[in-house]
ROFI-236518 format. One record per residue: residue number from 1; y, x, z of N, C-alpha, C in turn. Coordinates in Angstrom, 2 decimals. Example, Ala and Ser with C-alpha at 12.3 -4.5 7.8 and 13.67 -1.06 7.14 Angstrom:
+-----+---------+---------+---------+---------+---------+---------+---------+---------+---------+
: seq :    n.c2 :    n.c1 :    n.c3 :   ca.c2 :   ca.c1 :   ca.c3 :    c.c2 :    c.c1 :    c.c3 :
+-----+---------+---------+---------+---------+---------+---------+---------+---------+---------+
:   1 :   -5.69 :   13.19 :    7.80 :   -4.50 :   12.30 :    7.80 :   -3.30 :   13.20 :    7.80 :
:   2 :   -2.25 :   12.85 :    7.08 :   -1.06 :   13.67 :    7.14 :    0.03 :   12.90 :    7.87 :
+-----+---------+---------+---------+---------+---------+---------+---------+---------+---------+
END
This chain:
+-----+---------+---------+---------+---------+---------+---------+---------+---------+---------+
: seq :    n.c2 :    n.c1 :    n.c3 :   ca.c2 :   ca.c1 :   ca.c3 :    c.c2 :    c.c1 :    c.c3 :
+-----+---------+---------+---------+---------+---------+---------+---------+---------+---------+
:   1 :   79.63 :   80.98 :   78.21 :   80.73 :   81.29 :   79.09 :   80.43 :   82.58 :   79.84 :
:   2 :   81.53 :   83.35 :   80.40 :   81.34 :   84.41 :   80.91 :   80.43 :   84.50 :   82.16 :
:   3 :   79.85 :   84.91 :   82.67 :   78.60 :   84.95 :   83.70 :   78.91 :   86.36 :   84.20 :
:   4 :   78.68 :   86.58 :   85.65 :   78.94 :   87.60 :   86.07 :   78.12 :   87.82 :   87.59 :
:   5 :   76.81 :   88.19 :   87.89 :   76.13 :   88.08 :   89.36 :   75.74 :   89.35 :   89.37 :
:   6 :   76.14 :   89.30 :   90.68 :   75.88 :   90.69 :   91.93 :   74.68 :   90.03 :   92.31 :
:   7 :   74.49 :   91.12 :   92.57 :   73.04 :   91.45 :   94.02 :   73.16 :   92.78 :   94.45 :
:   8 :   72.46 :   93.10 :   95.71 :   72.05 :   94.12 :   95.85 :   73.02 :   95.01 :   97.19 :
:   9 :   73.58 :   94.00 :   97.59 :   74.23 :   93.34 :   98.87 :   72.87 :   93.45 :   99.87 :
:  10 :   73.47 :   93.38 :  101.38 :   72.88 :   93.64 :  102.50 :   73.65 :   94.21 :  104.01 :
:  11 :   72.68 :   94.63 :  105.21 :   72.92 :   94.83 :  106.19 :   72.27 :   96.08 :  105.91 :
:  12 :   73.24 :   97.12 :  106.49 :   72.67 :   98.65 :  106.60 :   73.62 :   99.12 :  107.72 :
:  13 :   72.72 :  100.65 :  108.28 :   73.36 :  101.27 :  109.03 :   74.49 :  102.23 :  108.41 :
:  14 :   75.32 :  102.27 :  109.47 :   76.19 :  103.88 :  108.87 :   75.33 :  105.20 :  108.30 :
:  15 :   75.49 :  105.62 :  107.45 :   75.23 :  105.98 :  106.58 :   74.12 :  106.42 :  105.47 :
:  16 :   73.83 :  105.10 :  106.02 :   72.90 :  104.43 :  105.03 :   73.87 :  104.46 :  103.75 :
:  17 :   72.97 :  103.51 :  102.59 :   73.06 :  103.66 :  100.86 :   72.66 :  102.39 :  101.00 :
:  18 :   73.40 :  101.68 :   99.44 :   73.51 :  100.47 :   98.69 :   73.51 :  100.86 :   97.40 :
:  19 :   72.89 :  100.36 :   96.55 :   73.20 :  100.32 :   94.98 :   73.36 :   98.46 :   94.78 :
:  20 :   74.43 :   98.29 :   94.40 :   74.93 :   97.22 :   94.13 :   75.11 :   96.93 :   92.39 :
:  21 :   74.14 :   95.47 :   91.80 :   74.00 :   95.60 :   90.64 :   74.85 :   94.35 :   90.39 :
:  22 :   75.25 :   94.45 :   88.67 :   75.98 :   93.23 :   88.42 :   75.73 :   93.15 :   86.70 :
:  23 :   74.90 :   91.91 :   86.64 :   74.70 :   91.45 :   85.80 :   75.73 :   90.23 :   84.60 :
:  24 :   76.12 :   90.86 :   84.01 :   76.94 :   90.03 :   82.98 :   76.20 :   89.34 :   81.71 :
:  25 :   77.07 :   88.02 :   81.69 :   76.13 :   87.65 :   80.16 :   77.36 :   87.05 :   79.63 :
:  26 :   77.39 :   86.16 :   78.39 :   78.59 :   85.37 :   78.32 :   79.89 :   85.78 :   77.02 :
:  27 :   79.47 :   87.11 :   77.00 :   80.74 :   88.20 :   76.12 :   79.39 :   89.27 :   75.56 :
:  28 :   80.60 :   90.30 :   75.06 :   79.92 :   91.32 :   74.78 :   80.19 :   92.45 :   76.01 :
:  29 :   79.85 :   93.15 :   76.36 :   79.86 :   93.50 :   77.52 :   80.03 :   94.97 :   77.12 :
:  30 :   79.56 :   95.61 :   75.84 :   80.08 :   96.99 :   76.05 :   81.39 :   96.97 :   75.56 :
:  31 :   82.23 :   96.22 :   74.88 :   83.32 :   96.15 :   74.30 :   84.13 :   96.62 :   75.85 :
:  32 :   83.95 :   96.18 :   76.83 :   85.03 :   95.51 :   78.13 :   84.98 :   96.57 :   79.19 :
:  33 :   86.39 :   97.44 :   79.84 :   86.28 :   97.26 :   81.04 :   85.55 :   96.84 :   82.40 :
:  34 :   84.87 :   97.02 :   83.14 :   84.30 :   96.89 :   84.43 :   85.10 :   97.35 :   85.51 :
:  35 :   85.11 :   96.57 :   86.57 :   85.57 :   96.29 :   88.09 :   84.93 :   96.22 :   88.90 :
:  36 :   84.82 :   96.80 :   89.95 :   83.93 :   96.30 :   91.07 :   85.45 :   96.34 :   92.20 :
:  37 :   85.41 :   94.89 :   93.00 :   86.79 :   94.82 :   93.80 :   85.80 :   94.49 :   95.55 :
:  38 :   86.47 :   94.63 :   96.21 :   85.89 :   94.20 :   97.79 :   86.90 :   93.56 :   98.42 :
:  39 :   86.59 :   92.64 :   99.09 :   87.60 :   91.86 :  100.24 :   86.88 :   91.50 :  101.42 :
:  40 :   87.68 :   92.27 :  102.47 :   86.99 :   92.52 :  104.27 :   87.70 :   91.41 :  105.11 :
:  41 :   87.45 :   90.76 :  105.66 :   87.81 :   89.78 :  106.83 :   89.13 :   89.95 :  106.73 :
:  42 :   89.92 :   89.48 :  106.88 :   91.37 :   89.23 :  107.20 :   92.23 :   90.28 :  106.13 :
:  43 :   91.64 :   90.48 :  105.01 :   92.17 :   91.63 :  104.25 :   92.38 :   91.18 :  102.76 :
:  44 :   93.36 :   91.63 :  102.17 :   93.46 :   91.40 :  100.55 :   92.29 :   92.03 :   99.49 :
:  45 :   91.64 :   91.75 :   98.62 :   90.91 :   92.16 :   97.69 :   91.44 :   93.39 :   97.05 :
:  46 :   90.68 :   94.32 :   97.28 :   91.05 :   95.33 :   96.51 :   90.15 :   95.84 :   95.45 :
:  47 :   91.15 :   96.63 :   95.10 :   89.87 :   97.67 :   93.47 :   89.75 :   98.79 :   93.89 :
:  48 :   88.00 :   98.34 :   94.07 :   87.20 :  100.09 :   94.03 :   87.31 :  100.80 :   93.70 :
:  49 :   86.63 :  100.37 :   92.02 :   86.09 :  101.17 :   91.32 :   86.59 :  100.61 :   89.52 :
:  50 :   86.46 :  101.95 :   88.81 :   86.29 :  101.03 :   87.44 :   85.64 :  101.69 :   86.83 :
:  51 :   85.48 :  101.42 :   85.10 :   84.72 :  101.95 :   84.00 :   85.03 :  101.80 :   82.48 :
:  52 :   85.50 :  102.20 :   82.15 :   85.69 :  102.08 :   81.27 :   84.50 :  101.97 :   80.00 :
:  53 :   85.10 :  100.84 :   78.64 :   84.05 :  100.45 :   77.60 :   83.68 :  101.31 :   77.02 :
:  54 :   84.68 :  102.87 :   76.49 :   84.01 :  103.64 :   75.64 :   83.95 :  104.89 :   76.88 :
:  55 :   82.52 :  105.27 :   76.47 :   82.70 :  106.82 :   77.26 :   82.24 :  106.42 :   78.42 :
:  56 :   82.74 :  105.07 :   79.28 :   81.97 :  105.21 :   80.52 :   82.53 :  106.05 :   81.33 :
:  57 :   83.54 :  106.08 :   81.51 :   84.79 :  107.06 :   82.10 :   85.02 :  106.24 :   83.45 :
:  58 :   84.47 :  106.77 :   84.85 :   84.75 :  106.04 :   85.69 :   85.42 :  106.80 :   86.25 :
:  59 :   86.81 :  105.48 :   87.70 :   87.58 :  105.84 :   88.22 :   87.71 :  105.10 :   89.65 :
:  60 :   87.70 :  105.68 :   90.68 :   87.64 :  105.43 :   91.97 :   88.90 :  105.20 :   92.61 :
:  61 :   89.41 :  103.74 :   92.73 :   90.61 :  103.82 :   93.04 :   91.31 :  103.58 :   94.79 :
:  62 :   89.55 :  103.45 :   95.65 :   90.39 :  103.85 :   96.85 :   89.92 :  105.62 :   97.37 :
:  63 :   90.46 :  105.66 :   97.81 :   90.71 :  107.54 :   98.91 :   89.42 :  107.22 :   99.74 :
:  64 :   89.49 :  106.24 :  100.71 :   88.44 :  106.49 :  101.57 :   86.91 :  106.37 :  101.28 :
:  65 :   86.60 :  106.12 :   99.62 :   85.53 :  105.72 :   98.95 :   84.86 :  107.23 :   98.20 :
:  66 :   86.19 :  108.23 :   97.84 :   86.09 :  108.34 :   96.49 :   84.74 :  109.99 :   96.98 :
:  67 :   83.87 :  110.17 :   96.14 :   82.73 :  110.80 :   96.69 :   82.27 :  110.57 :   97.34 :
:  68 :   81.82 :  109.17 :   97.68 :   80.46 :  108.46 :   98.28 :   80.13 :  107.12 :   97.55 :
:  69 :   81.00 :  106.58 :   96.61 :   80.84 :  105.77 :   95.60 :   81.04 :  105.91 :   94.18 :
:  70 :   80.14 :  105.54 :   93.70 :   80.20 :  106.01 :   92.50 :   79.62 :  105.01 :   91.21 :
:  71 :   80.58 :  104.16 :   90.34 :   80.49 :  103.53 :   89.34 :   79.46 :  103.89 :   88.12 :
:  72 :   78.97 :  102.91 :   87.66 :   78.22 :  103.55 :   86.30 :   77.77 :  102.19 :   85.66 :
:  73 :   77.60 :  102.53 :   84.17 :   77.32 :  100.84 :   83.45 :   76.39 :  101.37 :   82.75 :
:  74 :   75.14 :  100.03 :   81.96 :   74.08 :   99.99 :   81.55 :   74.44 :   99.57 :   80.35 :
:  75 :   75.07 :   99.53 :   78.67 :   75.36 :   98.81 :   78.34 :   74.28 :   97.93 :   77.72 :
:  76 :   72.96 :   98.77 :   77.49 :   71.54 :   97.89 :   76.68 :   71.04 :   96.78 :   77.81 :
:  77 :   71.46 :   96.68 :   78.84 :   71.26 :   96.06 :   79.84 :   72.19 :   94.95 :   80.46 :
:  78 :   73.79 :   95.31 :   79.96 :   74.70 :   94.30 :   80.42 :   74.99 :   94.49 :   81.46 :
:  79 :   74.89 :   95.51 :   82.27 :   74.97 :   95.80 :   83.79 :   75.49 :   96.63 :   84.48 :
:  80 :   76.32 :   96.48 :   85.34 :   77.16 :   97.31 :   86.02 :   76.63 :   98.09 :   87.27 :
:  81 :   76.74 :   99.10 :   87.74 :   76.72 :   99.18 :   88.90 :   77.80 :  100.24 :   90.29 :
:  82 :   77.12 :   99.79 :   91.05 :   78.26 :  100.64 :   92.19 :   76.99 :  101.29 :   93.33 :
:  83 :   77.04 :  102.37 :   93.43 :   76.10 :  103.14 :   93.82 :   76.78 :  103.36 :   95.39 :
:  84 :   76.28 :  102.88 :   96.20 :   77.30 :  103.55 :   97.86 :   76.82 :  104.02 :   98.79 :
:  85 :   76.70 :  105.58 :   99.25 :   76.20 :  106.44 :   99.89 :   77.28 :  106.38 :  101.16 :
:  86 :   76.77 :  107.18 :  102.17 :   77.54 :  107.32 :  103.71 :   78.29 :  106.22 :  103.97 :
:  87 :   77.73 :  105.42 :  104.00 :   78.36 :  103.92 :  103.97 :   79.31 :  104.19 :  105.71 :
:  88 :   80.11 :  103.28 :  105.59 :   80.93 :  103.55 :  107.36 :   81.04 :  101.80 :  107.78 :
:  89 :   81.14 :  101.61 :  108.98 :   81.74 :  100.45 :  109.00 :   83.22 :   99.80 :  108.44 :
:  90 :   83.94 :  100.46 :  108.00 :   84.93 :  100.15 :  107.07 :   84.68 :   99.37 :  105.88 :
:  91 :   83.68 :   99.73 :  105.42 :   83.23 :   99.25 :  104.12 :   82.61 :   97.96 :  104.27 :
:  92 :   82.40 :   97.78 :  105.23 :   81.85 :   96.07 :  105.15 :   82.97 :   95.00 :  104.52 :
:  93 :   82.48 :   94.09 :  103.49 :   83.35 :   93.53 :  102.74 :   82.50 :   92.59 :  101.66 :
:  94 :   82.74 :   91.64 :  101.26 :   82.28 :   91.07 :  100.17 :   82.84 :   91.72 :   99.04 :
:  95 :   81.85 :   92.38 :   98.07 :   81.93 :   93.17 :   96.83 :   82.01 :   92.16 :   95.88 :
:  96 :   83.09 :   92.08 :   94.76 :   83.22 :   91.32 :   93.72 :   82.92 :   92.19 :   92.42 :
:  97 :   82.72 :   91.95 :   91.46 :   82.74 :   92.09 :   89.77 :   83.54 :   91.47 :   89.37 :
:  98 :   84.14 :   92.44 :   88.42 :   85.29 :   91.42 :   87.35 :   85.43 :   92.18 :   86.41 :
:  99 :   85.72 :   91.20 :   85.16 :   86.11 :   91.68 :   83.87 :   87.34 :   90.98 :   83.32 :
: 100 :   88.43 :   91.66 :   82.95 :   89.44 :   90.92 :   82.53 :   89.55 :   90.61 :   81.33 :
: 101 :   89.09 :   89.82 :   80.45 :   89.22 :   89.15 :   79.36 :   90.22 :   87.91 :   79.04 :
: 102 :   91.20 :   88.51 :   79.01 :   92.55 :   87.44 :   78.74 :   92.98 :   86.32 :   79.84 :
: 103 :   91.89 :   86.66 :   80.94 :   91.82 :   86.20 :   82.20 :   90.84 :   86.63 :   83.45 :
: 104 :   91.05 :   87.02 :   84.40 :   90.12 :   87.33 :   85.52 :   88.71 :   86.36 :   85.33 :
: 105 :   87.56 :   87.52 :   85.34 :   86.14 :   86.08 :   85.78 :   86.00 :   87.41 :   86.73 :
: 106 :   85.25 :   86.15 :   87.64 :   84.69 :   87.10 :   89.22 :   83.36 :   86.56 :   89.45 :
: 107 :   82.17 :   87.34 :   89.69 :   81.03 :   87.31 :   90.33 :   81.23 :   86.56 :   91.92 :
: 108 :   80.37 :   86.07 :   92.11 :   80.00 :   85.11 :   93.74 :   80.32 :   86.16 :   94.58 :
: 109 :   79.96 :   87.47 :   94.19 :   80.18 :   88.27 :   95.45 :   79.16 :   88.37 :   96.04 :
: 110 :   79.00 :   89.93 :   96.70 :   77.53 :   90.09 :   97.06 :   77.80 :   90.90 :   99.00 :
: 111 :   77.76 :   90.26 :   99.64 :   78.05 :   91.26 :  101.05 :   77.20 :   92.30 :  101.61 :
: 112 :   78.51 :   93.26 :  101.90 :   77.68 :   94.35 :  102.43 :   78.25 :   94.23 :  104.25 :
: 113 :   77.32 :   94.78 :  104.95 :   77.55 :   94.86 :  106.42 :   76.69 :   96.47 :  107.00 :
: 114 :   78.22 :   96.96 :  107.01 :   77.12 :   97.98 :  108.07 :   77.68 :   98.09 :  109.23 :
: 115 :   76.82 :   98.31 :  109.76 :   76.94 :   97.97 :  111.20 :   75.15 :   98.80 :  112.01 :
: 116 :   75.42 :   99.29 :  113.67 :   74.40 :   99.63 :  114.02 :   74.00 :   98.99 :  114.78 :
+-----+---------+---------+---------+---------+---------+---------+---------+---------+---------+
END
């Protein structure tokens, strides 16, 4: 079955750095799309980031992210990641993984907090 875990979650200061990893098993994993989504306290889940299966063509889909986060996949490894520099307090949020395979699977989610 599809498997999908983050780590790499934590408490940091403003502008501090996170590299946030996500391990997939379950599928084939270079065939697929990659997601990394976040959802903040009282807020809807949104999409970060993505990646595409061939090429590795990533795309940053919020404004207030885009050149301080930055997507990238492992495929000999199965692994995604989200790289996050100048972190702000905005960004605090539980970070999800997802791959859409004829249906949403989502990772536990890995939290980030920054805060000073």
């Amino acid at each position: 079955q599809v498997q999908l875990v983050e780590s790499g979650g934590g408490l940091v200061r403003p502008g501090g750095s996170l590299r946030l990893s996500c391990v997939a098993s379950g599928f084939n994993f270079s065939w697929w799309p990659m997601n990394w989504y976040r959802q903040a306290p009282g807020k809807v889940r949104e999409l970060v980031a993505s990646i595409t299966n061939i090429g590795g063509m990533p795309t940053i889909h919020v404004d207030s992210v885009r050149g301080r986060f930055t997507i990238s996949r492992d495929n000999a490894r199965a692994t995604v990641y989200l790289q996050m520099n100048s972190l702000k307090p905005e960004d605090t949020a539980i970070y999800y993984c997802n791959v859409y395979i004829t249906k949403d699977y989502w990772g536990q989610g890995t939290q980030v907090t920054v805060s000073s």
